[in-house]
N, CA and C atoms as a LAMMPS dump frame, in Angstrom:
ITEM: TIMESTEP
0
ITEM: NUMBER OF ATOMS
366
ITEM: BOX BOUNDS ff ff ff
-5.0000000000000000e+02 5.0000000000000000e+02
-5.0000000000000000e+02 5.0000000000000000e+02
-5.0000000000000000e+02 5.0000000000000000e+02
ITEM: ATOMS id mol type element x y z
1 1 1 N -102.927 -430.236 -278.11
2 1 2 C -102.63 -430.306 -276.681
3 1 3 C -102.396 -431.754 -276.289
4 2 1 N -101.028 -432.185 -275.652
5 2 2 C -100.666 -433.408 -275.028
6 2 3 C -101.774 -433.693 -274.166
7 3 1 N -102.386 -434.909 -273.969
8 3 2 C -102.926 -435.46 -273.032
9 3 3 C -102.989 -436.517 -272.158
10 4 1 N -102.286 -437.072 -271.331
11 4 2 C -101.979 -438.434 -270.761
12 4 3 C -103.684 -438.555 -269.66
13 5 1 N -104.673 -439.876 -270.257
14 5 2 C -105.627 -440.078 -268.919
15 5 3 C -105.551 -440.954 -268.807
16 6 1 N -105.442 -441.346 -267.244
17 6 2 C -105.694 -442.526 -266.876
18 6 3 C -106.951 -443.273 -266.653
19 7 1 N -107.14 -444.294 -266.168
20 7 2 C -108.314 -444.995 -265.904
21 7 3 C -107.973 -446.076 -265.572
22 8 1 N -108.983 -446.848 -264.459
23 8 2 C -109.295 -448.431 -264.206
24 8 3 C -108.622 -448.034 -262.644
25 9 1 N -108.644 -447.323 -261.683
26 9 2 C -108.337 -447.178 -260.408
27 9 3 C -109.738 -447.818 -259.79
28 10 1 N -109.375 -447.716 -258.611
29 10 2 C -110.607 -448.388 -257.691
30 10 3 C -110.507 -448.796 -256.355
31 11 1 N -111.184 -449.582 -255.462
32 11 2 C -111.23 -450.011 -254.361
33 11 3 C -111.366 -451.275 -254.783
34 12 1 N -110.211 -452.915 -253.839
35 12 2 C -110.359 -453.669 -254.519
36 12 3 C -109.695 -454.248 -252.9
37 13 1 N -109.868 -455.307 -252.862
38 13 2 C -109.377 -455.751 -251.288
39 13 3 C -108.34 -456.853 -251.548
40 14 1 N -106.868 -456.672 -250.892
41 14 2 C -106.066 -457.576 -250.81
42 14 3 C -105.836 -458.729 -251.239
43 15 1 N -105.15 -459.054 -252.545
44 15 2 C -105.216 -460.172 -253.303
45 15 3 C -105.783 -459.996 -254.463
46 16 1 N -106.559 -458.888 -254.676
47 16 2 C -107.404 -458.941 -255.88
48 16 3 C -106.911 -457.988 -256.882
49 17 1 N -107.034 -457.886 -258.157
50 17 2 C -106.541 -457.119 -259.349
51 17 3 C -106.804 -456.042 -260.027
52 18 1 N -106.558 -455.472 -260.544
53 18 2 C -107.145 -454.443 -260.847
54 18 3 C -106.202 -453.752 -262.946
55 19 1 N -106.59 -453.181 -263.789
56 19 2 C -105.679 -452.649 -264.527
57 19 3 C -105.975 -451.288 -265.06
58 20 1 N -105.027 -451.088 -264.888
59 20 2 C -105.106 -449.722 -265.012
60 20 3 C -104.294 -449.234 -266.746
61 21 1 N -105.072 -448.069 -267.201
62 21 2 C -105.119 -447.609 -268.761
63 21 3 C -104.597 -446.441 -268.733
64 22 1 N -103.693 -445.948 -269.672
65 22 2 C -103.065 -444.687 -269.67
66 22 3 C -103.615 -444.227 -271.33
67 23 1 N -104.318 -443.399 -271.891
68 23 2 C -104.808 -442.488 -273.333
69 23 3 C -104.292 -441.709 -273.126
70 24 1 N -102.76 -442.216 -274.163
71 24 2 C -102.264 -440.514 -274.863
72 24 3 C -103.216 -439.679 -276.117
73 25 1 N -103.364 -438.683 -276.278
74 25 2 C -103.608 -437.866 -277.06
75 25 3 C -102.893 -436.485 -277.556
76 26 1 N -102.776 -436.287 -279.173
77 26 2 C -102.046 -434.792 -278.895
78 26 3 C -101.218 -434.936 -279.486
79 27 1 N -100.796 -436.201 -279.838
80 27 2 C -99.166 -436.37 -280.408
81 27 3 C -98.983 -438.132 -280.269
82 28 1 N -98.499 -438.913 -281.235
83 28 2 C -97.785 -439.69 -280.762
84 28 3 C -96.873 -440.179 -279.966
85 29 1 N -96.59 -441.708 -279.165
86 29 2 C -95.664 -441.706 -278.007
87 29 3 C -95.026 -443.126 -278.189
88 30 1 N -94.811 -443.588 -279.65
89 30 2 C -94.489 -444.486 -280.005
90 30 3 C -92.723 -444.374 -279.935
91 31 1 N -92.723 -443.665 -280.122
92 31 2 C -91.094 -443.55 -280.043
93 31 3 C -90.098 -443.297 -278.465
94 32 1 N -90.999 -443.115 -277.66
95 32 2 C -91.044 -442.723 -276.054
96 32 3 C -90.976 -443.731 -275.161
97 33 1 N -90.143 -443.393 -274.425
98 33 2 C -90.911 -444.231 -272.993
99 33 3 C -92.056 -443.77 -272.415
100 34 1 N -92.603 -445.423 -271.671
101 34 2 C -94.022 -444.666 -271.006
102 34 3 C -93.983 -445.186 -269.717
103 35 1 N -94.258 -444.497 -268.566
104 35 2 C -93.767 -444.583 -267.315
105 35 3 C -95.362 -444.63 -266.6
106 36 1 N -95.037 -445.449 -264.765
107 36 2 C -96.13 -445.221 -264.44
108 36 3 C -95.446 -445.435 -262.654
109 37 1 N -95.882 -444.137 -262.155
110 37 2 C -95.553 -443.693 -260.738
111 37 3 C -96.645 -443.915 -259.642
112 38 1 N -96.228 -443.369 -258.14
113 38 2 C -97.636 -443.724 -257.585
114 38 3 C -97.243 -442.537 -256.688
115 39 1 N -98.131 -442.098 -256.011
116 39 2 C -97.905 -441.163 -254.797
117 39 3 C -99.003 -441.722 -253.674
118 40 1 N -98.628 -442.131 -252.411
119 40 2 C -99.08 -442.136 -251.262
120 40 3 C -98.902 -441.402 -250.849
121 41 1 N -100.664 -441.223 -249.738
122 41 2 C -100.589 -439.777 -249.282
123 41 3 C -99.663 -440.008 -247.846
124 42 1 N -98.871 -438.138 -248.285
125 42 2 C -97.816 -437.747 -247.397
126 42 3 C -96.903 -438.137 -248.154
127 43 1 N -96.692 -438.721 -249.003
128 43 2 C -95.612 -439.202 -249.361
129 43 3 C -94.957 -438.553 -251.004
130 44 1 N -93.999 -438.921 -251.37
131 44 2 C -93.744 -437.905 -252.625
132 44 3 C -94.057 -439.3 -253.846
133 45 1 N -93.618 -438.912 -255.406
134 45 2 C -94.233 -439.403 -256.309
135 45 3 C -92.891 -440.761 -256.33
136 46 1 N -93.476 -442.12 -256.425
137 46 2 C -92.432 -442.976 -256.582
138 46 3 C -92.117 -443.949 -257.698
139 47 1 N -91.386 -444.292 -258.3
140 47 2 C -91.511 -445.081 -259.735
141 47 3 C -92.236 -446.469 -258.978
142 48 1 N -93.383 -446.913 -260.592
143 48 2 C -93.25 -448.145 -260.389
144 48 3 C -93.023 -448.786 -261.514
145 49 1 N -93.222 -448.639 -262.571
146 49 2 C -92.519 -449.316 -263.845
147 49 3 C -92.433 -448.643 -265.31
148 50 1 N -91.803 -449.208 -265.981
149 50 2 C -91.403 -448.588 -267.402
150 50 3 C -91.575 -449.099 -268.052
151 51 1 N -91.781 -448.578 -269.296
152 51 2 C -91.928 -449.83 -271.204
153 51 3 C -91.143 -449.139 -272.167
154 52 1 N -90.383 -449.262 -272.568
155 52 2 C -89.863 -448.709 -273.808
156 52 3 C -90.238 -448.719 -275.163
157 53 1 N -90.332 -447.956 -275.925
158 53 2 C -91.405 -447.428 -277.118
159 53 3 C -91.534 -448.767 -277.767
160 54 1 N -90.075 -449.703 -277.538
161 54 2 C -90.941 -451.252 -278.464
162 54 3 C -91.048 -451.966 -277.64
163 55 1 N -91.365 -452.101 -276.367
164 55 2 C -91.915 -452.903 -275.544
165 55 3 C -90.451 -453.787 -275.626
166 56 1 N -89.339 -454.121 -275.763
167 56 2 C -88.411 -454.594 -275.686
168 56 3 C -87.943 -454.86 -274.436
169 57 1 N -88.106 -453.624 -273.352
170 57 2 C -87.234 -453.654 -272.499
171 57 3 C -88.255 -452.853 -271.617
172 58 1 N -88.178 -453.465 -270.356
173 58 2 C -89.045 -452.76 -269.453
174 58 3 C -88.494 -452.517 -267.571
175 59 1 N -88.918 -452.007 -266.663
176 59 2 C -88.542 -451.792 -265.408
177 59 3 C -89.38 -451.84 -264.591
178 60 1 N -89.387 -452.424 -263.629
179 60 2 C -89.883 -452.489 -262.212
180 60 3 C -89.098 -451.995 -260.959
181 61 1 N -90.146 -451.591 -260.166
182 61 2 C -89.506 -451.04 -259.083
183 61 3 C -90.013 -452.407 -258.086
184 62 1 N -88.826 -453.145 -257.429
185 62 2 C -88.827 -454.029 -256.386
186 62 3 C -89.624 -455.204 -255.958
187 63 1 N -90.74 -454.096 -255.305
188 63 2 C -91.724 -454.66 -254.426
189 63 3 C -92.758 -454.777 -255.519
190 64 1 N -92.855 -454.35 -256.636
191 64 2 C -93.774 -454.8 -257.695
192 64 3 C -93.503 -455.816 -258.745
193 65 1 N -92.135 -456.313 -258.764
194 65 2 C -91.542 -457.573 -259.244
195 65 3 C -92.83 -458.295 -259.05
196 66 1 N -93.245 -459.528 -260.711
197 66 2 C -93.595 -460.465 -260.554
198 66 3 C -95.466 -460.559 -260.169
199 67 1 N -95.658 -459.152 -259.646
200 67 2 C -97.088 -458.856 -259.455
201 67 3 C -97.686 -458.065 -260.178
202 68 1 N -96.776 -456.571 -260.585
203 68 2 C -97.493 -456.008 -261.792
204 68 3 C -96.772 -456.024 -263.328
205 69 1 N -97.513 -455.855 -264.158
206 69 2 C -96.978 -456.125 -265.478
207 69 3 C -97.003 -455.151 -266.21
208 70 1 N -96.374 -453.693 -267.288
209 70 2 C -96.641 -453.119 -267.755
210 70 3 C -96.567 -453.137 -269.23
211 71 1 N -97.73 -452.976 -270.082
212 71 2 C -97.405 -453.31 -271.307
213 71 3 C -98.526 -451.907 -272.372
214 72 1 N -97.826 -452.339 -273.944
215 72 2 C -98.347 -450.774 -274.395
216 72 3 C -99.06 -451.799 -276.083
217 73 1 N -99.585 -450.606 -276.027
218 73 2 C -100.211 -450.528 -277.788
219 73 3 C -99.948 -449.616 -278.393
220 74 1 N -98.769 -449.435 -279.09
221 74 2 C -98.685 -448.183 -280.077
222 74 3 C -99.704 -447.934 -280.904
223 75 1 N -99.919 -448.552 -281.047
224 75 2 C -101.127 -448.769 -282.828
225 75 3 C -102.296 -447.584 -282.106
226 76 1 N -102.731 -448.047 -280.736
227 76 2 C -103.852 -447.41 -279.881
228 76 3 C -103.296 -446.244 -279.2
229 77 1 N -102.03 -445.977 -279.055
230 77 2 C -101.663 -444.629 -278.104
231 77 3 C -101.463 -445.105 -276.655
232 78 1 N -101.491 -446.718 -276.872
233 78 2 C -102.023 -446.896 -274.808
234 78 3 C -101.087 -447.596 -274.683
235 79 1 N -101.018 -446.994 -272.979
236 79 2 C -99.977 -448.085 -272.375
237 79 3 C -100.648 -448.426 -270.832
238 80 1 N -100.885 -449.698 -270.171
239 80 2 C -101.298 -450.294 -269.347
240 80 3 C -100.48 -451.241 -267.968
241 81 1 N -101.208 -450.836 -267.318
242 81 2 C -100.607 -452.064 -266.034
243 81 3 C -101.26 -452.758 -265.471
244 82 1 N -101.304 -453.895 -265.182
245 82 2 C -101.825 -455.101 -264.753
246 82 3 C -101.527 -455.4 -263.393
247 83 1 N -102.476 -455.241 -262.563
248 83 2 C -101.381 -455.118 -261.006
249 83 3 C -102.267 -456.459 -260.149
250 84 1 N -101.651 -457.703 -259.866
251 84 2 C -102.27 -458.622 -259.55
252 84 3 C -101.927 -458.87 -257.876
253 85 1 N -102.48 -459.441 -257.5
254 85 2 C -101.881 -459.602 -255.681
255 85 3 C -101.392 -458.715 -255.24
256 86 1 N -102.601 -457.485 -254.989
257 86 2 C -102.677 -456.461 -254.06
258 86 3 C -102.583 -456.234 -253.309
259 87 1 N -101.985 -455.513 -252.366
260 87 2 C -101.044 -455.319 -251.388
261 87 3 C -101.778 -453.805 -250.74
262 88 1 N -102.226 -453.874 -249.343
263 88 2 C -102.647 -452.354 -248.589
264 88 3 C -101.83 -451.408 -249.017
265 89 1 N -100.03 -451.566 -249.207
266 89 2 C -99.233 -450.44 -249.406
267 89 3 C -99.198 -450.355 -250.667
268 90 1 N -100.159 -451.114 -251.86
269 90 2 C -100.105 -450.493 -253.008
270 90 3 C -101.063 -449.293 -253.421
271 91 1 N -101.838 -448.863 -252.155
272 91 2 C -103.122 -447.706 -252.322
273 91 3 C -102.14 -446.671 -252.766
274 92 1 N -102.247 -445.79 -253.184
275 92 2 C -101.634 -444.555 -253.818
276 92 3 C -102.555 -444.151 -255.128
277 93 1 N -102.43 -442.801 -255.348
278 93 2 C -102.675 -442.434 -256.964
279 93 3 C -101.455 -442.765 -258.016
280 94 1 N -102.816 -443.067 -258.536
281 94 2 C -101.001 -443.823 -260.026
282 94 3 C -101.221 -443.098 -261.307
283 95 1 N -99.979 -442.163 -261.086
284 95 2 C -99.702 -441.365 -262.572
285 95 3 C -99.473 -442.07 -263.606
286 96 1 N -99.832 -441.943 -264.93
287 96 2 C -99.068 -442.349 -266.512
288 96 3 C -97.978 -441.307 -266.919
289 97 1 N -97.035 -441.651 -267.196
290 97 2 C -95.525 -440.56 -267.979
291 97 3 C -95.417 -440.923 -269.108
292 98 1 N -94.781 -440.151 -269.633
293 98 2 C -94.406 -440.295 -270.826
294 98 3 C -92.64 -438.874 -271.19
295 99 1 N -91.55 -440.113 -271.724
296 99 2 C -90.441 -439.623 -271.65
297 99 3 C -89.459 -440.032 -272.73
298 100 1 N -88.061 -439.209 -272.702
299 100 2 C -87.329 -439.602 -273.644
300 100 3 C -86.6 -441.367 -273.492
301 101 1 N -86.442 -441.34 -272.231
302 101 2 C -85.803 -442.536 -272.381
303 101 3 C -86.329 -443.639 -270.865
304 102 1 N -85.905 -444.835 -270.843
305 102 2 C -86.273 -445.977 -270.155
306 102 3 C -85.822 -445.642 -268.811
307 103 1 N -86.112 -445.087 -267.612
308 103 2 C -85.701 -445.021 -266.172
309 103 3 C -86.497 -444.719 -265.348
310 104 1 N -86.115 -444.358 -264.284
311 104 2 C -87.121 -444.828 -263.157
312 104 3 C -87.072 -443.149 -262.029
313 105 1 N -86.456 -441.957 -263.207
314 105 2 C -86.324 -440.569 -262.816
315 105 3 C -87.362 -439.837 -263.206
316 106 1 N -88.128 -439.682 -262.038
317 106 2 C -89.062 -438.973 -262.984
318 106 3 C -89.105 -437.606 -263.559
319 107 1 N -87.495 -437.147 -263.419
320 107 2 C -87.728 -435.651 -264.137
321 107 3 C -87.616 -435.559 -266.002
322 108 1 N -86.963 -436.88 -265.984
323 108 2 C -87.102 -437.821 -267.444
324 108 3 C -88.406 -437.332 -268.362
325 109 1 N -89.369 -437.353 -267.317
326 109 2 C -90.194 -437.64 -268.02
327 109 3 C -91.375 -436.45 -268.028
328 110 1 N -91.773 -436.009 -269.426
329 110 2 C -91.926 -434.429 -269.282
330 110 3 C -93.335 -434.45 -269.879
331 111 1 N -94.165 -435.577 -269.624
332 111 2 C -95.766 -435.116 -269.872
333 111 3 C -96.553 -436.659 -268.562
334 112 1 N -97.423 -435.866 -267.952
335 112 2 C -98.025 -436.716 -266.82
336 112 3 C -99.365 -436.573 -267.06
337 113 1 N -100.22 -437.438 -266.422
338 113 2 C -101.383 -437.625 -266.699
339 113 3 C -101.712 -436.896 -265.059
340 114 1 N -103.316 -436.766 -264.56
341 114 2 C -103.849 -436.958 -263.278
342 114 3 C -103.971 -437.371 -262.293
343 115 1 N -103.931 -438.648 -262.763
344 115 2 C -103.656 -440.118 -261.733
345 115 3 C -104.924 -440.081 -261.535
346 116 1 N -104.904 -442.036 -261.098
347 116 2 C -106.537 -442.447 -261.043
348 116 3 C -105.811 -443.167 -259.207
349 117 1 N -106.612 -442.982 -258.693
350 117 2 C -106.6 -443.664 -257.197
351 117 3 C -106.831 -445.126 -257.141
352 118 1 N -106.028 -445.743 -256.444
353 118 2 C -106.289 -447.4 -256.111
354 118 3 C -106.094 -447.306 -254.701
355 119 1 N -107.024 -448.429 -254.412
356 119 2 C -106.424 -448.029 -252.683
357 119 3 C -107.338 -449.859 -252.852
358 120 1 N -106.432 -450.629 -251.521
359 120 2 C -106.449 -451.867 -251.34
360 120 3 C -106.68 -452.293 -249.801
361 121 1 N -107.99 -452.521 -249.677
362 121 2 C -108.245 -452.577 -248.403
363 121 3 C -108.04 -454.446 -247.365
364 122 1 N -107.977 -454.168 -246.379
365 122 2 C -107.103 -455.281 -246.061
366 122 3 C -107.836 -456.059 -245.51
């Protein structure tokens, strides 16, 4: 059984950091992209960045330029984000993906984790 979990969500106040861990299990995802979305509530699921199976080539969505960083360990199954200078509108639950290829669609991407909650108080 595929398993994407996340971990390292939290309450953390404006400016401050936080990283967050994605454990695949079930199968390898070395050859995959690994994706990581957010959903604010009311709101639908939105990209925020990508890694490609060799870490070669990666994506950000915008407003996370330059503040979060996403990076993986094949060897370990994990792939991680580093989200520094926190922002109130970065509170959302943040899914881990996992997909065939590098984009920012999430129908791409055909195994999701739970999501761990961050929320950034101001």
């Amino acid at each position: 059984q595929v398993q994407l979990v996340e971990s390292g969500g939290g309450l953390v106040q404006a400016g401050g950091s936080l990283r967050l861990s994605c454990a695949a299990s079930g199968r390898t995802f070395s050859n995959n992209a690994m994706g990581w979305f957010r959903q604010a509530p009311g709101k639908g699921r939105a990209f925020v960045s990508a890694i490609w199976w060799n870490s070669g080539s990666t994506l950000y969505e915008d407003s996370v330029k330059g503040r979060f960083t996403i990076f993986r360990d094949n060897a370990k199954n994990m792939v991680y984000l580093q989200m520094n200078s926190l922002k109130p509108e970065d509170t959302a639950v943040y899914h881990c993906a996992a997909g065939g290829g590098l984009t920012q669609n999430p129908g791409r991407y055909y195994y999701w984790g739970q999501g761990t909650q961050v929320t950034v108080s101001s």
